[in-house]
N, C-alpha and C positions, 0 to 999 in steps of 0.2 A: 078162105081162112086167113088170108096173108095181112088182109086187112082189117080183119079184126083181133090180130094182135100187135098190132102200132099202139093201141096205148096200152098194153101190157109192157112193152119196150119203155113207152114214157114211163110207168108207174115202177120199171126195176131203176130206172136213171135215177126219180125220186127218191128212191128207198135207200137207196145209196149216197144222196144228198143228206137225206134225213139223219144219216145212222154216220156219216161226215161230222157232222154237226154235234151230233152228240159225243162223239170221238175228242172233239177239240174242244167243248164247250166245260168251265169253269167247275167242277165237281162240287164248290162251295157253293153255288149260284144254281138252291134251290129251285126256285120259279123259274127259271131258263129252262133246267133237267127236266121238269115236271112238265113243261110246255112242249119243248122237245118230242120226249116221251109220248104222251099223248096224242102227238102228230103223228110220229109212226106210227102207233098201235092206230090210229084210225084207217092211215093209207094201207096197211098192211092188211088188216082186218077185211077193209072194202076191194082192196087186189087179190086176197082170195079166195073171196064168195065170186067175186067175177071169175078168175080161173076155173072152180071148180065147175060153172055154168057153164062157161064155152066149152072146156076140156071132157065134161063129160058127154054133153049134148054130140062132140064130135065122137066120143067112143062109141057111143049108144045109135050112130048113125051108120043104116046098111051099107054106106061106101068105105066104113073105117074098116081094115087100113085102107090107105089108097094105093090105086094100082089091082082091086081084087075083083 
């Protein structure tokens, strides 16, 4: 499992880039916001269909928890 969430790790660093960005970026500077914008809701959108596939697939599996 360890290894398949490195890029859940990479995609919260993103998401925290992204949501940086929008934090500092020009609130009059429609098309920046909007560009912005649309980036996170894509990387977010896509990190957590991923989540919920790993996360569940590992609930739903006879060793979860581990250790039983």
């Amino acid at each position: 499992m360890k290894t398949c969430t490195a890029p859940m790790r990479y995609e919260h660093r993103a998401i925290r880039w992204w949501t940086d960005q929008i934090a500092s970026a020009d609130v009059a500077d429609v098309h920046e916001l909007q560009r912005l914008l649309y980036g996170v809701h894509a990387l977010i959108k896509v990190h957590l269909s991923r989540e919920e596939d790993l996360y569940v697939a590992a609930l739903e599996s006879p060793s979860w928890p581990a250790g039983t």
